[in-house]
py3Dmol code that shows the C-alpha trace and the ligand (Angstrom):
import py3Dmol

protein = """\
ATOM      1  CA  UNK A   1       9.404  24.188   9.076  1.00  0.00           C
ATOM      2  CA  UNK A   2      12.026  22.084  11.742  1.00  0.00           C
ATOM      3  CA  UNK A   3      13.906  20.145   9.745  1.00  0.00           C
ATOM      4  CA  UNK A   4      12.025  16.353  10.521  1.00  0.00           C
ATOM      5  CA  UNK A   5      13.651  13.285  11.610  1.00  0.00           C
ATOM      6  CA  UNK A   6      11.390  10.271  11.422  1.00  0.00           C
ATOM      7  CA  UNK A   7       9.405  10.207   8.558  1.00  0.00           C
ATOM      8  CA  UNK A   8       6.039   7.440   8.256  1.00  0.00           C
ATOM      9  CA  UNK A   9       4.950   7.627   4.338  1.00  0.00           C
ATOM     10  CA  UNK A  10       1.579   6.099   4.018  1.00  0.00           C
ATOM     11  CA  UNK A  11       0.900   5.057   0.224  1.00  0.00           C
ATOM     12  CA  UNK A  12      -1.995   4.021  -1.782  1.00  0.00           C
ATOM     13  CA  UNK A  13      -3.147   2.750  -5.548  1.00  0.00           C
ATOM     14  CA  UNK A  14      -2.479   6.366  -6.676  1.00  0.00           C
ATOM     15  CA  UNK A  15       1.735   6.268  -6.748  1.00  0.00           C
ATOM     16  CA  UNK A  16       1.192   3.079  -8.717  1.00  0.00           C
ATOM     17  CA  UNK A  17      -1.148   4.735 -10.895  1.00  0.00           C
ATOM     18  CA  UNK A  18       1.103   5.502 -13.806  1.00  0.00           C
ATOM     19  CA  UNK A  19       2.747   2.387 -13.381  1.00  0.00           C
ATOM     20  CA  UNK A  20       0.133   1.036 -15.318  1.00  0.00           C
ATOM     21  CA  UNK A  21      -1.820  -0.496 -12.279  1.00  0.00           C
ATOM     22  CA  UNK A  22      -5.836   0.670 -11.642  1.00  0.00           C
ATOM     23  CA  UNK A  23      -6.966   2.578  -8.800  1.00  0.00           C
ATOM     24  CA  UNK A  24      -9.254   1.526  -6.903  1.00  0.00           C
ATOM     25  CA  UNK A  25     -12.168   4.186  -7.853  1.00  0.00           C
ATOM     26  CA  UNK A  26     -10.853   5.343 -10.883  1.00  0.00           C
ATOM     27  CA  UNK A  27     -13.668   3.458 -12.612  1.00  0.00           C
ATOM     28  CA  UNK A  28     -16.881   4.761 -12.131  1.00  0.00           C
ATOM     29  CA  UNK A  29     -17.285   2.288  -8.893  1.00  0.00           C
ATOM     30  CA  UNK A  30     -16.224  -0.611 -10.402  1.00  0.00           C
ATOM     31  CA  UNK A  31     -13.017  -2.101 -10.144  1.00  0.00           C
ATOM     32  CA  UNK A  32     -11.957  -3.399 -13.633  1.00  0.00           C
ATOM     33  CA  UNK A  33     -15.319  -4.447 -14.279  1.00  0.00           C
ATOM     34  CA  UNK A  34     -16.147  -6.020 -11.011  1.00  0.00           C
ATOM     35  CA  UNK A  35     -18.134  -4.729  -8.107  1.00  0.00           C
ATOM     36  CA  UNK A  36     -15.955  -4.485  -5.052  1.00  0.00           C
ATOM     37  CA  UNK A  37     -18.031  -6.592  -2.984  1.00  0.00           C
ATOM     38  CA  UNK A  38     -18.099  -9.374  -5.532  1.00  0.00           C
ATOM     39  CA  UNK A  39     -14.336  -9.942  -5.402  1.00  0.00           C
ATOM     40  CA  UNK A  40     -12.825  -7.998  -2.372  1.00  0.00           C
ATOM     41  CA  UNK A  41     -14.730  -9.611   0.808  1.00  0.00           C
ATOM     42  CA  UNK A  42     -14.575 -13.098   2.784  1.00  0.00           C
ATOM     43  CA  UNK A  43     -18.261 -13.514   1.822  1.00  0.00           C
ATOM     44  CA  UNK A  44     -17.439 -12.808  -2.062  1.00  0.00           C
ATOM     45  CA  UNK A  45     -14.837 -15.551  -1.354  1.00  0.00           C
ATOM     46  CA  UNK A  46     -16.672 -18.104  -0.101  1.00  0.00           C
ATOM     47  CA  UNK A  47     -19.658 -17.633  -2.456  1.00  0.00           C
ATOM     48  CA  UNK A  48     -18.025 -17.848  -5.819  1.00  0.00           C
ATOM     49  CA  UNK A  49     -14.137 -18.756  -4.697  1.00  0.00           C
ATOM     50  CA  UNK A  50     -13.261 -19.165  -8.410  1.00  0.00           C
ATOM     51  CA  UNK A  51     -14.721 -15.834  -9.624  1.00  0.00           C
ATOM     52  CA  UNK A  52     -12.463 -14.209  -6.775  1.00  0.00           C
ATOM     53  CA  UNK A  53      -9.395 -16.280  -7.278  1.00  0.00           C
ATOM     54  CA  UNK A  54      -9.547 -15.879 -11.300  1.00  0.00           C
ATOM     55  CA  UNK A  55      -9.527 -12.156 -10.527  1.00  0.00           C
ATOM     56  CA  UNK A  56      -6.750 -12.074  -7.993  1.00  0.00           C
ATOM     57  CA  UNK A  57      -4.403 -14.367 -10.665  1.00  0.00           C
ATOM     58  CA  UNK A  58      -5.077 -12.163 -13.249  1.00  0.00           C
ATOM     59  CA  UNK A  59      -4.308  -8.787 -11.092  1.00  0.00           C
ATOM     60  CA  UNK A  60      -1.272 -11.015  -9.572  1.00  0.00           C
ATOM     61  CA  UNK A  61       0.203 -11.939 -13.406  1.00  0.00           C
ATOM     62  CA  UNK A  62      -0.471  -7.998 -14.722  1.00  0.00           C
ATOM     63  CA  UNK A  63       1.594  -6.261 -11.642  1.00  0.00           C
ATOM     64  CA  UNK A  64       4.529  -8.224 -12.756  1.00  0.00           C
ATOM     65  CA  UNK A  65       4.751  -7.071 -15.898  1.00  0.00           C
ATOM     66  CA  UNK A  66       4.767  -3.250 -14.834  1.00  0.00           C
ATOM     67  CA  UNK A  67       7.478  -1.714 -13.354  1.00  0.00           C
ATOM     68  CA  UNK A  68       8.117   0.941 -10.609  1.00  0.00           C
ATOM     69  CA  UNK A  69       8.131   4.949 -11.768  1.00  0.00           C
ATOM     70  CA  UNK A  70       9.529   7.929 -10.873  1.00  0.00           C
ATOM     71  CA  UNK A  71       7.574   7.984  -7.398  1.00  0.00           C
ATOM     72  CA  UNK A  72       8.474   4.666  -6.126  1.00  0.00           C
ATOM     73  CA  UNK A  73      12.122   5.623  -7.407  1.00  0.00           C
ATOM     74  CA  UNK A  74      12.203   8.966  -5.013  1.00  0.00           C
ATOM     75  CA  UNK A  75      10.777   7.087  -1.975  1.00  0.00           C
ATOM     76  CA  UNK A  76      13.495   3.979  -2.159  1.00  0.00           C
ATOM     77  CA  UNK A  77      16.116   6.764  -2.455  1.00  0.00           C
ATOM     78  CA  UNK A  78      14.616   8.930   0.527  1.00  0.00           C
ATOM     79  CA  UNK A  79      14.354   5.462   2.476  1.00  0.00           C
ATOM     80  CA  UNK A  80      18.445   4.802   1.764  1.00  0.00           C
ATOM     81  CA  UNK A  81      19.693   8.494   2.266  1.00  0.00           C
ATOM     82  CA  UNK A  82      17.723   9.642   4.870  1.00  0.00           C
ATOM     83  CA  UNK A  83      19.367   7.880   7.704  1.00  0.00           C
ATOM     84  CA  UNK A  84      22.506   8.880   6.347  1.00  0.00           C
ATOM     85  CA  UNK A  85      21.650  12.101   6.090  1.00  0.00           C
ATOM     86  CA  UNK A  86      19.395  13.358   9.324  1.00  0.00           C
ATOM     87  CA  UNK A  87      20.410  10.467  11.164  1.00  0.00           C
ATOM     88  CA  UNK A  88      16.358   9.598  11.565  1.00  0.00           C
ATOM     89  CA  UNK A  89      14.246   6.406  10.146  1.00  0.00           C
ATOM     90  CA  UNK A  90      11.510   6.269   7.336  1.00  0.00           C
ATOM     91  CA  UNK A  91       8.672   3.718   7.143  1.00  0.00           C
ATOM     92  CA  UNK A  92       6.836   3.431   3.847  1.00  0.00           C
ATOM     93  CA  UNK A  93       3.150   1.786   4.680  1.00  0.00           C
ATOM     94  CA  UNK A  94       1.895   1.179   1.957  1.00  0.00           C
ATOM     95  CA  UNK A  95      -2.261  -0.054   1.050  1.00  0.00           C
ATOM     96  CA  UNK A  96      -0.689  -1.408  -1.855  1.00  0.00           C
ATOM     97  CA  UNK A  97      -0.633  -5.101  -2.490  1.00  0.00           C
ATOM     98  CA  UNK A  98       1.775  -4.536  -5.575  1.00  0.00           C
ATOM     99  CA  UNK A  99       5.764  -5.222  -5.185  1.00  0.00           C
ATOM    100  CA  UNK A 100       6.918  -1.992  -6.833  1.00  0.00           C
ATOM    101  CA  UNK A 101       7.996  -0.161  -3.241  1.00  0.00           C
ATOM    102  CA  UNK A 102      10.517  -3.217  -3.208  1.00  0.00           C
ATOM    103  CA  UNK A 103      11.340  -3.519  -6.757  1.00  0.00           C
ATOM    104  CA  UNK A 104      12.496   0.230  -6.696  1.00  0.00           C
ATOM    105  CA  UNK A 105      14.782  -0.549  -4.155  1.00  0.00           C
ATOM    106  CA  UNK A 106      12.686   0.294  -1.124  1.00  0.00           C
ATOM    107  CA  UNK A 107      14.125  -1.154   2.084  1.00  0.00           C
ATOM    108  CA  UNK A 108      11.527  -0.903   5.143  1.00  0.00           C
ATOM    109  CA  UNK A 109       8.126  -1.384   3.584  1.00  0.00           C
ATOM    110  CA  UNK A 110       5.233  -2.309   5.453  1.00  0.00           C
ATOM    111  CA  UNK A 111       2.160  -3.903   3.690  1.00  0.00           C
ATOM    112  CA  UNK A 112      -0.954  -2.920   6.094  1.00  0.00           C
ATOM    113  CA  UNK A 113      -3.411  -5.169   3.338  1.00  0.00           C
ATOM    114  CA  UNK A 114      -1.373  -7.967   2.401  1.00  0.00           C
ATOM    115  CA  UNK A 115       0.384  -8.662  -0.860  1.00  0.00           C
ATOM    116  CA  UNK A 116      -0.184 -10.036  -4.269  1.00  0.00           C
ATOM    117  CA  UNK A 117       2.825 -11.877  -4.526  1.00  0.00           C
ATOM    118  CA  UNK A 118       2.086 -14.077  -1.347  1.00  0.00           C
ATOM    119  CA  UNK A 119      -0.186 -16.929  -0.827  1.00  0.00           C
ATOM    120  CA  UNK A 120      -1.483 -17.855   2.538  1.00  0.00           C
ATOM    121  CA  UNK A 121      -2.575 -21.446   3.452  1.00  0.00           C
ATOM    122  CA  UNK A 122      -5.943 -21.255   5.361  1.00  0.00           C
ATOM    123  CA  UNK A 123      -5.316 -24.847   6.687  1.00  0.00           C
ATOM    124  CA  UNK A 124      -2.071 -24.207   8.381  1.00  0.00           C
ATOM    125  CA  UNK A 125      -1.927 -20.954   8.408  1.00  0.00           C
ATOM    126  CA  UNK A 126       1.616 -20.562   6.473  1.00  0.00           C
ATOM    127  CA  UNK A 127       2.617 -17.960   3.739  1.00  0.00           C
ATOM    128  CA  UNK A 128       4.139 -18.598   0.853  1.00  0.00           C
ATOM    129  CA  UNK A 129       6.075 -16.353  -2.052  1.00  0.00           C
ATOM    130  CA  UNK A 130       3.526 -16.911  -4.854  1.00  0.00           C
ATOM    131  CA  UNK A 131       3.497 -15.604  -8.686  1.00  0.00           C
ATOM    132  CA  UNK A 132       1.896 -18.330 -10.293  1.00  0.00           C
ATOM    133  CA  UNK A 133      -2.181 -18.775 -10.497  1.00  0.00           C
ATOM    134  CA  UNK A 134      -4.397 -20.320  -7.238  1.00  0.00           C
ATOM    135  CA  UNK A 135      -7.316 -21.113  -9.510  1.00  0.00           C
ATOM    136  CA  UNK A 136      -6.554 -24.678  -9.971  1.00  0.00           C
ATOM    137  CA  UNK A 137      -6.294 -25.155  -5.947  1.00  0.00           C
ATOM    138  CA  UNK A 138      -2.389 -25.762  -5.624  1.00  0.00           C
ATOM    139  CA  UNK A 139      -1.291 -27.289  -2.678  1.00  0.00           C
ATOM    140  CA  UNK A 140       0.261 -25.509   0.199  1.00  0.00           C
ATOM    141  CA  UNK A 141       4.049 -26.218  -0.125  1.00  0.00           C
ATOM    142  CA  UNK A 142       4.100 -27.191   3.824  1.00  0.00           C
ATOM    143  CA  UNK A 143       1.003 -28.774   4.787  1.00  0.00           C
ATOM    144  CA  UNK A 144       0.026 -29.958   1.033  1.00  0.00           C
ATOM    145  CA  UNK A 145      -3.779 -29.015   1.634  1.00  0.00           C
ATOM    146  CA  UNK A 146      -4.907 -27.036  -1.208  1.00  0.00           C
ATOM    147  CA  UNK A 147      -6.305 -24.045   0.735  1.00  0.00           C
ATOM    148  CA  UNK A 148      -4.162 -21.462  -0.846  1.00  0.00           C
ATOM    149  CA  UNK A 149      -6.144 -18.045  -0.616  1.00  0.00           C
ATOM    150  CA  UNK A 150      -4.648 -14.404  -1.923  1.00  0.00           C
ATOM    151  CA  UNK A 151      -2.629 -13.011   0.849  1.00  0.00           C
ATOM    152  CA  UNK A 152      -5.417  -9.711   0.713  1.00  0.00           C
ATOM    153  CA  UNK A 153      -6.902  -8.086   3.660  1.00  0.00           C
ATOM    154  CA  UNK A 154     -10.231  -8.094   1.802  1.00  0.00           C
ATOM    155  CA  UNK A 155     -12.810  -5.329   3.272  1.00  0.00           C
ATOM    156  CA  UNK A 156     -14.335  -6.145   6.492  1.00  0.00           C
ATOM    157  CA  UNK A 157     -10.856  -8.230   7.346  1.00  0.00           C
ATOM    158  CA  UNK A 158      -8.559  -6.277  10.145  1.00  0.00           C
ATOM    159  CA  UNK A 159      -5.329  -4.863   8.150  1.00  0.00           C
ATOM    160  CA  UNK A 160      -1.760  -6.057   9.090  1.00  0.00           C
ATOM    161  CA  UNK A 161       0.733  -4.307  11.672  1.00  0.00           C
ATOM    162  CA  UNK A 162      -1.334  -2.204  13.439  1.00  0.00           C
ATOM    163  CA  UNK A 163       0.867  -2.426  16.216  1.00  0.00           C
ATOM    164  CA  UNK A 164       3.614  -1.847  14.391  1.00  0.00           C
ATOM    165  CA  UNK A 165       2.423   1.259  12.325  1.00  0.00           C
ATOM    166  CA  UNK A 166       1.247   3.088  15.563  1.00  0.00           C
ATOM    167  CA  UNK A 167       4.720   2.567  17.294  1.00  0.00           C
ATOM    168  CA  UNK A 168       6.220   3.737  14.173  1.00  0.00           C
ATOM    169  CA  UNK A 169       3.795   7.286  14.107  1.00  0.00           C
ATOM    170  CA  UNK A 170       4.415   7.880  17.833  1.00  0.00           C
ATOM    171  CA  UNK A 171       8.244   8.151  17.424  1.00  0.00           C
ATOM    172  CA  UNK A 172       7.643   9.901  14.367  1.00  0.00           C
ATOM    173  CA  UNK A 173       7.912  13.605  13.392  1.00  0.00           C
ATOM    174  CA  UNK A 174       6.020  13.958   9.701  1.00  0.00           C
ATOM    175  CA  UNK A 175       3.472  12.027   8.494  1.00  0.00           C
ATOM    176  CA  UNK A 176       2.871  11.538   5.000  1.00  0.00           C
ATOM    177  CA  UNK A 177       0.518  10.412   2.933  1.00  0.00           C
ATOM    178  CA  UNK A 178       0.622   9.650  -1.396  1.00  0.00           C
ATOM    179  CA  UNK A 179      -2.172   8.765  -3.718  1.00  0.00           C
ATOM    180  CA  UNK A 180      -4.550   7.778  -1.619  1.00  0.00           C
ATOM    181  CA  UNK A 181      -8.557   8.453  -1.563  1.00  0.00           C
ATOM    182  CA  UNK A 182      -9.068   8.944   2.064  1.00  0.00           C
ATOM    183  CA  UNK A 183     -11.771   6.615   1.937  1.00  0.00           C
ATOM    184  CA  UNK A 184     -10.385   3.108   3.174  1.00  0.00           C
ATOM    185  CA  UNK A 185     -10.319   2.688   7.310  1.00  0.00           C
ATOM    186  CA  UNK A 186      -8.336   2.528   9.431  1.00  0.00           C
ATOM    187  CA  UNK A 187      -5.447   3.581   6.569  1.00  0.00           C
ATOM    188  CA  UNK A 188      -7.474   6.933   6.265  1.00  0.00           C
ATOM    189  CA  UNK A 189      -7.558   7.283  10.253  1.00  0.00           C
ATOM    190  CA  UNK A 190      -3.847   7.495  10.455  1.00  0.00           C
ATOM    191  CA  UNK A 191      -3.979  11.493   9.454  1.00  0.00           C
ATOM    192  CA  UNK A 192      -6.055  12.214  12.544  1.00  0.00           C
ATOM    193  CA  UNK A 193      -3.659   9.911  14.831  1.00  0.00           C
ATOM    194  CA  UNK A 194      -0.801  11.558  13.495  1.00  0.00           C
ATOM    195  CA  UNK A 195      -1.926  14.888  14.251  1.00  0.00           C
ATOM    196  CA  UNK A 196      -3.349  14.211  17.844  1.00  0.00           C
ATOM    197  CA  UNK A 197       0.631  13.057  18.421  1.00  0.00           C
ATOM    198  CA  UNK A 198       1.895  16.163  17.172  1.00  0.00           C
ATOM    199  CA  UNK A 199       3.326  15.487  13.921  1.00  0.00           C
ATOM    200  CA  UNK A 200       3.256  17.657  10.894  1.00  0.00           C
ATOM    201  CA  UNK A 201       1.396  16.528   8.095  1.00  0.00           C
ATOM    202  CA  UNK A 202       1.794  16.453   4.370  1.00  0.00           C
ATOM    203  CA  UNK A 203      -0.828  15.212   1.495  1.00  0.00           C
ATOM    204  CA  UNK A 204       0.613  14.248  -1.821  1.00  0.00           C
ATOM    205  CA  UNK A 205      -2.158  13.310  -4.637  1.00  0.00           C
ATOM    206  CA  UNK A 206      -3.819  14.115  -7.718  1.00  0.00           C
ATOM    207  CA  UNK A 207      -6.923  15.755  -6.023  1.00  0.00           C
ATOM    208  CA  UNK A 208      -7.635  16.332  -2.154  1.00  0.00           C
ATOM    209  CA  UNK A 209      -8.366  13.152  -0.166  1.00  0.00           C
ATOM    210  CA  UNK A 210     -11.253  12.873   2.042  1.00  0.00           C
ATOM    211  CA  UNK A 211      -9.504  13.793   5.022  1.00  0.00           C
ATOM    212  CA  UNK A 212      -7.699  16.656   3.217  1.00  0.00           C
ATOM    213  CA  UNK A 213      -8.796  18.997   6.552  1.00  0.00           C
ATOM    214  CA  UNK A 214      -6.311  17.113   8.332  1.00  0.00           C
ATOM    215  CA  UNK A 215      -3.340  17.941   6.622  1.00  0.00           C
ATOM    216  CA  UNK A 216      -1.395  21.113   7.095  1.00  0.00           C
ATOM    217  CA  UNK A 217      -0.088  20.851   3.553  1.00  0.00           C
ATOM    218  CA  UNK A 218      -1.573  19.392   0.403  1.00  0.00           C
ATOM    219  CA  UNK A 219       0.535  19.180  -2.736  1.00  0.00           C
ATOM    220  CA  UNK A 220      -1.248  17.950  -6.144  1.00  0.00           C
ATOM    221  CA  UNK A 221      -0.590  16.575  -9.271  1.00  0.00           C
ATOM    222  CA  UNK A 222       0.575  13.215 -10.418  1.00  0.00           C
ATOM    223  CA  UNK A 223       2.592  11.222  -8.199  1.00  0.00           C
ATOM    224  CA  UNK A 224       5.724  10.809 -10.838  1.00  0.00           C
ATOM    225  CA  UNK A 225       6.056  14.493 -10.353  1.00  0.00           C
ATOM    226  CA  UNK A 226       5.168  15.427  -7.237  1.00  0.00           C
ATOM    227  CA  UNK A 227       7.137  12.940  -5.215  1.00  0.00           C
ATOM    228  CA  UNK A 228      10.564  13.042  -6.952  1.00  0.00           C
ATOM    229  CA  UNK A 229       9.936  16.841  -6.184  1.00  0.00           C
ATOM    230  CA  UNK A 230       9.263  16.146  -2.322  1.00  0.00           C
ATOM    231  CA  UNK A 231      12.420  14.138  -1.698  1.00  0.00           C
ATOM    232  CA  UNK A 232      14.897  16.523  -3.700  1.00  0.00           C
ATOM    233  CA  UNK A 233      13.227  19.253  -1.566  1.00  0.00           C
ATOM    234  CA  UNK A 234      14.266  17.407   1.566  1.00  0.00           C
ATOM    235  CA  UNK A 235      17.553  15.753   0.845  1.00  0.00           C
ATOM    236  CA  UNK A 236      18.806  18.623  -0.596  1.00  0.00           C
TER     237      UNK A 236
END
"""
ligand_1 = """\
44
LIG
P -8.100 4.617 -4.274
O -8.219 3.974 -5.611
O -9.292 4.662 -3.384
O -7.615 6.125 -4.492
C -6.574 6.413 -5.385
C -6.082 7.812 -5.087
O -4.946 8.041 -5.918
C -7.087 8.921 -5.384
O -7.063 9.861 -4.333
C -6.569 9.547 -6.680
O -6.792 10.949 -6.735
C -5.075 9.293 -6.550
N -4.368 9.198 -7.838
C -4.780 8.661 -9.008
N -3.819 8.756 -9.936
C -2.763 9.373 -9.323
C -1.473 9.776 -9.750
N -1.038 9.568 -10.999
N -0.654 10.386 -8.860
C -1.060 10.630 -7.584
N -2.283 10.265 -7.122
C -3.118 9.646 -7.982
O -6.873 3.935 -3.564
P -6.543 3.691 -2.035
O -6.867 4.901 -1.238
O -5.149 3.152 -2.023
O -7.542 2.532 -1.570
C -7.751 1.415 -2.407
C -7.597 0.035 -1.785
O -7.474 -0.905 -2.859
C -6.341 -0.110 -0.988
O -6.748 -0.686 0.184
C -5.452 -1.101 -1.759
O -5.154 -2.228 -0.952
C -6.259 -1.621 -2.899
N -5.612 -1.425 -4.233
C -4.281 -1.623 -4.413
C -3.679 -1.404 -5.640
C -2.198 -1.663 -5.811
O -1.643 -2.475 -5.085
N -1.511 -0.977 -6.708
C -4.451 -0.979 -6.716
C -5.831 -0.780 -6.509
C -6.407 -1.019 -5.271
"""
view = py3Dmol.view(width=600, height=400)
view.addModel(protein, "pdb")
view.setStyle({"model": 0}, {"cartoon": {"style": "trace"}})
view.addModel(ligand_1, "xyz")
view.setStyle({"model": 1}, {"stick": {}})
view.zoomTo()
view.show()
């Protein structure tokens, strides 16, 4: 295979998996203990707004007590030697609304559905770095409204960057993707656009995505293995 320059890595729940933090479908189709629809939507939201924001405080306190593994270890490294090294760029898009990308040293992270650690103020449509709880309707630290809501694209919302991410695959030479289901659009289309622009593509997960036909490489097992093995494979 050519040696690639620009790399896009698109992750999901899975690399943060044994970090200690649930997948998404893991659980028999609930999502520690909820229904999807009860706390992921805008119309789960404004029906019972404490049921979703209790939820989101307690996910919000839980992912900073775990820490980044071996997989989100690999990737910052790959993200700091690469350029260094073949001269090209990587972009790590990740699903994930954790922080553990960053807190493993990860420099150019993209977060296509928003982030736990951020608050955004539906009355003046600020964002603000946020680790405490939004139950108790804090107000926004610039407009003072309490209208704090979870910085989450919730399901039926339109994901961040789009622009962005599609620049990024169209300069791009090998497309990635890690721990993901397949299952969540337009993440899972990105496979198929990276593929109609020529790039070569590479699956990294426990089992097959959905979209597993699109990939011209699948390697499983769990993503504390797998990934560390990827990146010594291509910085060595
Ligand atoms: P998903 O839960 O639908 O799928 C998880 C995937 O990870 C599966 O394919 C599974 O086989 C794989 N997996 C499980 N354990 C793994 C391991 N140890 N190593 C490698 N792969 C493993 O997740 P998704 O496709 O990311 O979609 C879920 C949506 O929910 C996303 O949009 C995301 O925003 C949100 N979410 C985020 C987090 C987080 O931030 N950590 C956690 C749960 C859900």
């Amino acid at each position: 295979m050519k040696r690639p320059r620009n790399i896009v890595i698109l992750t999901g729940a899975g690399i943060s998996a044994e970090s200690g933090i649930d997948t998404f479908r893991g659980g028999g189709g609930l999502w520690e203990q909820h229904r999807v629809e009860d706390v992921a939507t805008p119309e789960a939201f404004a029906s019972d707004p404490d049921l979703v924001l209790r939820f989101y405080d307690m996910r919000r306190e839980a992912i900073q007590t775990r820490q980044p593994n071996p997989a989100h270890l690999a990737l910052a490294r790959l993200d700091r030697e690469w350029p260094k090294q073949a001269g090209g760029e990587v972009l790590i898009v990740t699903q994930n609304v954790d922080d553990l990308h960053e807190r493993g040293g990860a420099l150019n992270v993209l977060h296509m559905h928003g982030e736990h650690l951020t608050a955004w103020c539906t009355a003046c449509d600020r964002r603000h770095r946020w680790t405490g709880p939004l139950i108790h309707r804090p107000p926004c630290p610039s407009c003072s409204e309490p209208a704090l809501r979870p910085d989450i694209v919730w399901f039926g919302e339109i994901p961040y960057r789009m622009d962005e991410i599609y620049e990024a695959l169209s300069a791009a030479d090998l497309f990635v993707s890690i721990g993901t289901s397949g299952a969540v659009y337009p993440a899972a289309g990105l496979v198929r656009t990276a593929r109609d622009l020529g790039l070569r593509t590479l699956e990294l997960n426990l089992e097959r995505s959905q979209g597993s036909a699109w990939f011209h490489e699948t390697r499983l097992g769990p993503a504390s293995e797998v990934v560390p093995a990827w990146v010594d494979d291509l910085l060595d």
